[in-house]
C-alpha positions as CSV (number, residue, x, y, z in Angstrom):
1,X,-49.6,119.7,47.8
2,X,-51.6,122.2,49.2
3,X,-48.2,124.0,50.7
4,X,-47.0,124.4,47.3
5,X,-50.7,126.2,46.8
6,X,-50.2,128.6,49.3
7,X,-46.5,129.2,48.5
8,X,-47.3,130.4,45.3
9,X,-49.9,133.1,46.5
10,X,-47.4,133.8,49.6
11,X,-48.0,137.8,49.1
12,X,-51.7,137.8,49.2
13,X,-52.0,135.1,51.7
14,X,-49.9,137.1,53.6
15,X,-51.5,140.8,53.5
16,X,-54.6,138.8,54.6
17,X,-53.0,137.3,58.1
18,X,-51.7,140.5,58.7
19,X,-55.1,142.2,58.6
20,X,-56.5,139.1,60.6
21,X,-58.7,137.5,57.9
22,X,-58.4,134.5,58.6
23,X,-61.9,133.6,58.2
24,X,-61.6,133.9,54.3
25,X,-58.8,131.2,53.9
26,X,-61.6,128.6,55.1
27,X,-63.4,129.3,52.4
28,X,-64.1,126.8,49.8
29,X,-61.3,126.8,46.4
30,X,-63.3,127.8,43.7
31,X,-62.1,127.6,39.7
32,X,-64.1,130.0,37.1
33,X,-63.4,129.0,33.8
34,X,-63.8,131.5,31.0
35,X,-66.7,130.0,29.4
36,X,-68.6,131.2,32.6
37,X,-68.4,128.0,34.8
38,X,-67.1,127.6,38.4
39,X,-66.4,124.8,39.8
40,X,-66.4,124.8,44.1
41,X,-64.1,121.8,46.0
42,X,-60.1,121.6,47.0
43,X,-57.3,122.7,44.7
44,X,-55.5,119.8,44.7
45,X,-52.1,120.9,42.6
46,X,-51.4,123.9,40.8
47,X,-48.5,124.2,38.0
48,X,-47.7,126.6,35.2
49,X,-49.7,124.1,32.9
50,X,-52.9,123.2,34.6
51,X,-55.0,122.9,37.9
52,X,-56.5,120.3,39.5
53,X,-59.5,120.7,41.6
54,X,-61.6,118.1,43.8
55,X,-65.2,118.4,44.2
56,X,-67.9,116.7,45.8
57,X,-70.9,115.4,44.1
58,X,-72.8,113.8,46.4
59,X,-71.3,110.9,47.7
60,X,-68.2,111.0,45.4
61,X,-65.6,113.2,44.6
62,X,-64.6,113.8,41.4
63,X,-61.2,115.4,40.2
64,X,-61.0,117.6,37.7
65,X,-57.9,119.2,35.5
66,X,-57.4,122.4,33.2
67,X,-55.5,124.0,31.2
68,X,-54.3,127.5,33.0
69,X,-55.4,128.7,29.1
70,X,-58.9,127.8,30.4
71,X,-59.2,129.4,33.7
72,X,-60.4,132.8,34.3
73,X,-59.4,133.4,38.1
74,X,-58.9,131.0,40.8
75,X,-59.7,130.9,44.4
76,X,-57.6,129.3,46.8
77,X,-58.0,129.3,50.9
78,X,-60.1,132.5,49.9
79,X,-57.7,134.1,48.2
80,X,-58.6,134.9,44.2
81,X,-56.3,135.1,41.5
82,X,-57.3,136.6,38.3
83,X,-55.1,135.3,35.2
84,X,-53.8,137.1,32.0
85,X,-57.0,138.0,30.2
86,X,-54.6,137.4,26.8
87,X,-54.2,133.8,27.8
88,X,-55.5,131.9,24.0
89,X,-57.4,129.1,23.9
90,X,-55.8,125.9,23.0
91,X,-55.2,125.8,19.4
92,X,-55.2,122.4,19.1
93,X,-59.8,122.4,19.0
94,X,-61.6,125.2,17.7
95,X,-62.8,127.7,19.8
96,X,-66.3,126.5,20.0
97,X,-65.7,123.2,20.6
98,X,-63.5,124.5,23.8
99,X,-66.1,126.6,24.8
100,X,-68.6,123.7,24.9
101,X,-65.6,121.2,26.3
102,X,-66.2,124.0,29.3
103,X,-69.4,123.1,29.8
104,X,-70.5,119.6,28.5
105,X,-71.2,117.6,31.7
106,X,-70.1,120.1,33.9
107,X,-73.1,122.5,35.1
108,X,-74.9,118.8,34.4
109,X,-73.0,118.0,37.1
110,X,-72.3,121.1,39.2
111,X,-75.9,121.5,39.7
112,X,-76.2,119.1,42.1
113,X,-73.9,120.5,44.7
114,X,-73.4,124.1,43.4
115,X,-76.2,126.1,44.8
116,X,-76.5,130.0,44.1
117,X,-79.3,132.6,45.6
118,X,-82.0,133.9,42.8
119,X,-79.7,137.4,43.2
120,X,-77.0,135.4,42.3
121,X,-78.3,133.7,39.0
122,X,-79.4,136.7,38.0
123,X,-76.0,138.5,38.4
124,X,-74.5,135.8,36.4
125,X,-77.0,136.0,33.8
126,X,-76.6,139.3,33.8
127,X,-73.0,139.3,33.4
128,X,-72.4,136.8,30.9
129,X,-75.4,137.7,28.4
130,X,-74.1,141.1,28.0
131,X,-70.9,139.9,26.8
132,X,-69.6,137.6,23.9
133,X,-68.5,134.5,24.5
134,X,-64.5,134.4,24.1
135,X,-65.1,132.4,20.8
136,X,-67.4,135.0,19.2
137,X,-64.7,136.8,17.4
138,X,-63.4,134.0,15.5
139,X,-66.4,132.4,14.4
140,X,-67.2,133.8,11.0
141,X,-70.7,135.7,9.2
142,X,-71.0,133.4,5.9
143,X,-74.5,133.1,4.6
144,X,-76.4,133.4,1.3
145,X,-76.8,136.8,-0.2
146,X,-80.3,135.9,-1.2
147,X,-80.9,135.3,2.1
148,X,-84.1,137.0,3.7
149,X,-82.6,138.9,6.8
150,X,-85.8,140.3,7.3
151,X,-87.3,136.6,8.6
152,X,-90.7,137.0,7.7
153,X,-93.2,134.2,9.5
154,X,-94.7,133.7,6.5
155,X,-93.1,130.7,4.9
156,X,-92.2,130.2,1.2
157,X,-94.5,127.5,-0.2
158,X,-91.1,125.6,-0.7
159,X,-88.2,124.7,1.2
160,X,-85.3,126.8,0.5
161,X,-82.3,127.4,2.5
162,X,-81.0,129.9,0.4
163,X,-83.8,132.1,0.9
164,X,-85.5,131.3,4.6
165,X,-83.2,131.9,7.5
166,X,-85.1,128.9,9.4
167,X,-84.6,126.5,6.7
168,X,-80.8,128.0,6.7
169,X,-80.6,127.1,10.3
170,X,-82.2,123.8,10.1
171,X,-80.2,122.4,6.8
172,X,-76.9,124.4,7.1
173,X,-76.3,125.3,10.6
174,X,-78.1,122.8,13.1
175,X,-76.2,120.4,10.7
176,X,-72.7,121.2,11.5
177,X,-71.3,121.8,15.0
178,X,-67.8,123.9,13.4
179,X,-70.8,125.9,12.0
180,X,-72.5,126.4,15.8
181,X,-70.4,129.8,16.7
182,X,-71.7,131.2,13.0
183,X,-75.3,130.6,13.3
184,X,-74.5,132.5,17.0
185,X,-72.6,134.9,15.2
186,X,-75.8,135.5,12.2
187,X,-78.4,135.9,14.4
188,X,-76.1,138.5,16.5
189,X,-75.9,140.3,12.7
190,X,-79.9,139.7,12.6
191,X,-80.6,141.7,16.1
192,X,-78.8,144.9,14.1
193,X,-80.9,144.6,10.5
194,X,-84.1,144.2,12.8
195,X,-84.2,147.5,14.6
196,X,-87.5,148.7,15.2
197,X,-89.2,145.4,14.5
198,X,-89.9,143.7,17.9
199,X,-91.9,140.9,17.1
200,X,-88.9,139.8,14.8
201,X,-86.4,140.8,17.0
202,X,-88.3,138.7,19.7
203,X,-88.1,135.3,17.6
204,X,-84.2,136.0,16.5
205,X,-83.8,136.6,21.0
206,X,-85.4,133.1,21.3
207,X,-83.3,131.5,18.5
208,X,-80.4,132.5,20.2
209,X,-81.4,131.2,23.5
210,X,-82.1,127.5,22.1
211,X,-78.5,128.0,20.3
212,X,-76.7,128.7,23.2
213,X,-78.9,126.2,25.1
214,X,-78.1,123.6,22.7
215,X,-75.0,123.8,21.0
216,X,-73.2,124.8,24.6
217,X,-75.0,123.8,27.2
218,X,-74.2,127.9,28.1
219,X,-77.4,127.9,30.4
220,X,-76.3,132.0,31.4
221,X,-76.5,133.3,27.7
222,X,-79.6,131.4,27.3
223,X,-81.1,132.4,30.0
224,X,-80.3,136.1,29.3
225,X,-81.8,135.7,25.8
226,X,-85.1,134.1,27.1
227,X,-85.5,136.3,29.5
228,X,-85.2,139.7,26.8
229,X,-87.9,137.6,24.3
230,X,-90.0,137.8,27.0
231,X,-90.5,134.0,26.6
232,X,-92.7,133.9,29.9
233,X,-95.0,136.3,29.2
234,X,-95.3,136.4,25.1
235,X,-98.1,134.8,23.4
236,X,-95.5,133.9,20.8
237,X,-94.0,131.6,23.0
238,X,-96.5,130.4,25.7
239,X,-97.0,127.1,24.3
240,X,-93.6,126.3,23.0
241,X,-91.2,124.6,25.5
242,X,-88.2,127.8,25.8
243,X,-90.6,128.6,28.9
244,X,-89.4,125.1,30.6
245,X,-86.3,125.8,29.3
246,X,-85.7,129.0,30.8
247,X,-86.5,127.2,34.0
248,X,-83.9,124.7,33.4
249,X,-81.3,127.3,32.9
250,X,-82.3,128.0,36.7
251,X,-81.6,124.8,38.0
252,X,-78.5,124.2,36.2
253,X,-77.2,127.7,37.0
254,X,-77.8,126.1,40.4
255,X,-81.5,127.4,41.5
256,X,-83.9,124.4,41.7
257,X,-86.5,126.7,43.5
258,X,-86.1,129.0,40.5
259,X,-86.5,126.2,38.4
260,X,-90.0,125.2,40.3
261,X,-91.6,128.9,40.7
262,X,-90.9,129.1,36.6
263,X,-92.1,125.6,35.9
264,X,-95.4,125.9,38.2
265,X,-96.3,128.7,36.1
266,X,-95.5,127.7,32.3
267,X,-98.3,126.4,30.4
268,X,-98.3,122.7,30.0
269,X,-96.1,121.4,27.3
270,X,-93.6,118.4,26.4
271,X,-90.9,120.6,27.9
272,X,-92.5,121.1,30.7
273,X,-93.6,117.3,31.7
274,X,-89.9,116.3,30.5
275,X,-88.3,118.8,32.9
276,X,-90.2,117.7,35.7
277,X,-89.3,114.2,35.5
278,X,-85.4,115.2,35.1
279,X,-85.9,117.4,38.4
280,X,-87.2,113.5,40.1
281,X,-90.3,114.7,40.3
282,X,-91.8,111.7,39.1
283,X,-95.0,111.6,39.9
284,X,-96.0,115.3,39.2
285,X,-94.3,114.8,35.4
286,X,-96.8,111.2,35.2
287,X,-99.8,113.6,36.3
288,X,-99.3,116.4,33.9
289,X,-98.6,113.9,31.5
290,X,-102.2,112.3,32.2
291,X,-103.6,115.6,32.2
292,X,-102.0,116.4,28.4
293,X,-103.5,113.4,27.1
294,X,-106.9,115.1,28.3
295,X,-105.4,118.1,27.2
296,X,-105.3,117.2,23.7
297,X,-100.9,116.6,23.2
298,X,-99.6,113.8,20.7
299,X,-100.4,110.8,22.9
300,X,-97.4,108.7,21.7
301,X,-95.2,111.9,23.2
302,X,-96.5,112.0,25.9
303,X,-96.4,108.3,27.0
304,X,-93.2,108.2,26.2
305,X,-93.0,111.3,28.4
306,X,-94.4,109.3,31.3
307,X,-92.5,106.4,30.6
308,X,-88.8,108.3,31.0
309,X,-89.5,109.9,34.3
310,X,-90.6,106.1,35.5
311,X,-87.6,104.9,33.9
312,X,-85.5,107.6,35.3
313,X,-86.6,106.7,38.7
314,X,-85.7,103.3,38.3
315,X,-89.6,102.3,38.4
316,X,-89.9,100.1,35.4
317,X,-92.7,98.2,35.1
318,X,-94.8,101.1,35.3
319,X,-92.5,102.8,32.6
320,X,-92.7,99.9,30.1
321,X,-96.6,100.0,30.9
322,X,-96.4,103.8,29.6
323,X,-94.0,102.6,26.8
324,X,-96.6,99.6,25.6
325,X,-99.4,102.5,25.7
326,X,-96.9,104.0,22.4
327,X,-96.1,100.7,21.1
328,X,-100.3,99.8,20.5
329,X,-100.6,103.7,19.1
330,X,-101.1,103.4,15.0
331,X,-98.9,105.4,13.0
332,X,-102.0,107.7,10.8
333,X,-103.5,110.7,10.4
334,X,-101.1,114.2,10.6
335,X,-98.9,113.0,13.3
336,X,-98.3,109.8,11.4
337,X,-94.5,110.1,11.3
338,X,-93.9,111.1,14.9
339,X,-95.9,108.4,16.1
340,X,-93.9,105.9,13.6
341,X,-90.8,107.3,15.4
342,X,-91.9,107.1,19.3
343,X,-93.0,103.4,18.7
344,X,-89.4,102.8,17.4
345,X,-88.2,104.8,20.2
346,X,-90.7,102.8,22.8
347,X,-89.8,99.0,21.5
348,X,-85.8,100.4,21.9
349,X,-86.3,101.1,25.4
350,X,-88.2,98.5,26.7
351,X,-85.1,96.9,25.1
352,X,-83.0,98.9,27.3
353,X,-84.7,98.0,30.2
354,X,-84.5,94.2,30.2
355,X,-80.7,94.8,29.7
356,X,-80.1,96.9,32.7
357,X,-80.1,94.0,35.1
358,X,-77.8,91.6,33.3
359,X,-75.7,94.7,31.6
360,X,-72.6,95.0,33.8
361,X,-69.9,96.6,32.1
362,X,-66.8,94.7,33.9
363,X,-68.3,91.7,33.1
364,X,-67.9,92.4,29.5
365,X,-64.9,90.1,27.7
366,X,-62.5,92.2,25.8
367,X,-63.0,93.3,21.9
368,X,-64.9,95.4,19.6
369,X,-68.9,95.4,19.6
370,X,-71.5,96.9,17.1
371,X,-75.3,97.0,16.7
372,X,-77.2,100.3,16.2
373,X,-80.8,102.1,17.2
374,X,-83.3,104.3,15.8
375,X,-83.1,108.2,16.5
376,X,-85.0,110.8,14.6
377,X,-84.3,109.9,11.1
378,X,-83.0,107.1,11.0
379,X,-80.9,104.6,13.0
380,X,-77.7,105.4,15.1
381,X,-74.6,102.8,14.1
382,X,-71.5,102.7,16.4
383,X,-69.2,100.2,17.8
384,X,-67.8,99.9,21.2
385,X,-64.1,98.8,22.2
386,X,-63.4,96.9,26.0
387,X,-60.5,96.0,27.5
388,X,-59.2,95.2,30.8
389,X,-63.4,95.5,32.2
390,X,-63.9,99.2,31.3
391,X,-65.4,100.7,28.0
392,X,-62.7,102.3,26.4
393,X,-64.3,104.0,23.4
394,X,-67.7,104.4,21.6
395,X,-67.4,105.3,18.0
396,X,-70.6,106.5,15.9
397,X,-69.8,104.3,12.2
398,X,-73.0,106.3,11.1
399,X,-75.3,109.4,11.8
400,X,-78.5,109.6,10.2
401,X,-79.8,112.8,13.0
402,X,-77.1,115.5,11.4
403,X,-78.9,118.2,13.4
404,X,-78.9,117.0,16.8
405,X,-75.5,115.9,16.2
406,X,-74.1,118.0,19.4
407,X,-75.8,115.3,21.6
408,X,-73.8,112.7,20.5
409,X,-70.3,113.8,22.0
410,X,-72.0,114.7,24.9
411,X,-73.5,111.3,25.4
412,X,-70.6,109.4,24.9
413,X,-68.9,111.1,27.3
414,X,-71.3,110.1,29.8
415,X,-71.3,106.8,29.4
416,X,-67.7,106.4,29.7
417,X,-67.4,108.5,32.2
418,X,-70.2,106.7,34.4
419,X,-69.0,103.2,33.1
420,X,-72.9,102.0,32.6
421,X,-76.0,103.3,30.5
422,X,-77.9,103.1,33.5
423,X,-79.0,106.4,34.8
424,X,-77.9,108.5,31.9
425,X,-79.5,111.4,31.7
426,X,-80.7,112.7,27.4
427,X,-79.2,115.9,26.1
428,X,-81.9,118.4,26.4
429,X,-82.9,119.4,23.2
430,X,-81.5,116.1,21.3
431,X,-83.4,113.7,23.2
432,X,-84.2,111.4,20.4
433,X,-81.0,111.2,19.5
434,X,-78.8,110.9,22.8
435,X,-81.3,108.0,23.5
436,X,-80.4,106.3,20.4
437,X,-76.8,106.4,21.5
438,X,-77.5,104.9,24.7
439,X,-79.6,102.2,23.9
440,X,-77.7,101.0,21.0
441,X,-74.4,101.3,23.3
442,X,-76.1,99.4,25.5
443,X,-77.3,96.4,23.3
444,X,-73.5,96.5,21.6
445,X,-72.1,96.2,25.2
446,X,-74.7,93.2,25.9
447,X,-73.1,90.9,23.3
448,X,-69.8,90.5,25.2
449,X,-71.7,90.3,28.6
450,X,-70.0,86.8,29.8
């Protein structure tokens, strides 16, 4: 296969033996895909369609295919060929949805083997925030006339979508992922009706940073956004977690040490215990998350907190310990709904947990399987389908957490993909509700367990 590779870039391969590079066709293949991903392994095949490309995560190797509609430029035995900047997206999904296709599970996964210098993230970020994504065009400006562009901080003593561009983004936006590239494309129209007002201009930066963080998983746009709101160095933002986040963008960009120097430095938040635990350091995310308690954070947060990174490091008795600490908290005072929540959340996991050991998905007879668990507003309903030992399809039946909706695709996906619910990894941002999805896959999955 990889003759028919080189046959196809013959010319170039050739100008570079006659100039005696040879070094550069030992280089690895490389893929960039236009939402701003690159993917480093072996071509495997190449046809007018699509491209195949094998990398190595870890100790697998994963394969990889793409539309040639999706690729950028391609690299082969160092040799890279740029494709028709005209080529259109796929019309069969919507632009956005492509564009977060791109990178749903992908720099999840490519930042555990694709490692770039600080020079290089911050070429990237450089690179990518300063231009649209490709979908930016065709996602449309739609909001209320009577809506206040100016985004005052000040609140209206009701809530009123129709008037408050956070209770717009909240109700009408966060709700609806074909509506993700328009809240993109309104805060975009905000940054021009805000000249000359920097602290506003700052909060409309770091909107779009969680947007792009969230809704695409398009760590290089968020980043760039961060980074102009200043989100390291503002009082307006010290305590909120876009610090940690920022730092995340790092590491997933594929700079850990990045990721570290940022996180050392951010003032304690949930963010920042909750990064530190996905980056396996365990024990620093349990001590920062003693040292909130102290601190004066939501307790039931922060245990639960604690209790992931345990969980996540397959140390469980501690983790239920941390997740019995939420269950004995009692829902009261200002805080009385969160706490409500985490002990839902808490008593759901420990649930979790006693299924990992017996919850093998080939050993799961063939058939349909429902049950449900609590997110953020209410509980998560879907059903399961197996056949021939391997999960086949999880369907959601019913969504109570509309805004964090952009976990749930995202989740699924990792499930099947991985075949288990062990060791899957929240969406950042929609934690609550990615959890939801993967405990009650896991206690539909447990019914058929033989």
């Amino acid at each position: 296969m990889k003759t028919r590779l080189v046959f196809r870039f013959l010319p170039i391969v050739a100008g570079l033996l006659l100039s005696g590079n040879v070094a550069a066709l030992l280089a690895e293949d490389r893929i960039e895909l236009k939402s701003g991903i690159a993917l480093a392994g072996e071509v495997l095949s190449l046809t007018d369609e699509s491209v195949t490309i094998q990398i190595n995560a870890g100790s697998r190797k994963l394969k990889r295919s793409y539309p040639l509609s999706r690729v950028k430029a391609l690299t082969v035995d160092g040799v890279r060929k740029v494709f028709n900047a005209s080529t259109k997206i796929s019309s069969e999904k919507s632009a956005t949805n492509q564009a977060r296709e791109d990178s749903v599970g992908e720099l999840a996964t490519t930042s555990a083997f694709i490692q770039r210098t600080p020079k290089q993230i911050r070429t990237l970020i450089n690179q990518q925030g300063r231009v649209a994504p490709p979908w930016f065009q065709n996602a449309s400006l739609d909001f209320p006339e009577t809506l206040d562009l100016s985004w005052p901080d000040t609140k209206p003593p009701t809530w009123n979508y129709t008037r408050n561009v956070e209770h717009y983004i909240w109700d009408i936006i966060n709700s609806n992922r074909s509506r993700y590239g328009m809240g993109i494309r309104l805060m975009h129209h905000l940054l021009q009706e805000n000249k000359g007002r920097p602290e506003t201009l700052a909060k409309i930066m770091n909107e779009l940073g969680r947007m792009y963080f969230e809704f695409f998983d398009d760590y290089a746009r968020a980043a760039f956004w961060w980074q102009n709101a200043k989100v390291t160095t503002s009082p307006r933002f010290l305590s909120s977690d876009s610090p940690a986040r920022l730092a995340e963008c790092y590491w997933r960009l594929g700079n850990r040490a990045m990721a570290v120097s940022l996180l050392s430095q951010a003032r304690l938040t949930y963010g920042v215990i909750k990064l530190w635990g996905d980056l396996s350091e365990t024990d620093k995310a349990v001590s920062l998350a003693e040292t909130a308690l102290q601190a004066g954070l939501e307790a039931s947060e922060v245990y639960l907190l604690a209790g992931d990174a345990l969980r996540a490091a397959e140390r469980y008795d501690p983790a239920v310990a941390y997740y019995r600490k939420t269950l004995e908290m009692v829902a009261q005072g200002p805080f009385r709904d969160q706490i409500d929540r985490n002990r839902r959340r808490a008593e759901g996991t420990i649930e979790l947990i006693e299924l990992f050991d017996k919850l093998d998905f080939k050993k799961v007879t063939e058939g349909t399987y429902e049950d449900k668990s609590y997110g953020y507003a209410g509980n998560v309903h879907l059903k399961t389908q197996v056949a021939n030992g391997e999960l086949k399809t999880v369907t959601i039946t019913s969504l109570s957490d509309k805004q964090y909706y952009h976990a749930v695709d995202a989740t699924v996906e990792k499930i099947i993909k991985k075949q288990s619910v062990k060791g899957i990894d929240a969406i950042s941002g929609a934690t609550v509700t990615s959890e939801a999805v993967i405990r009650a896959t896991a206690k539909a999955m447990a019914q058929g367990v033989q």
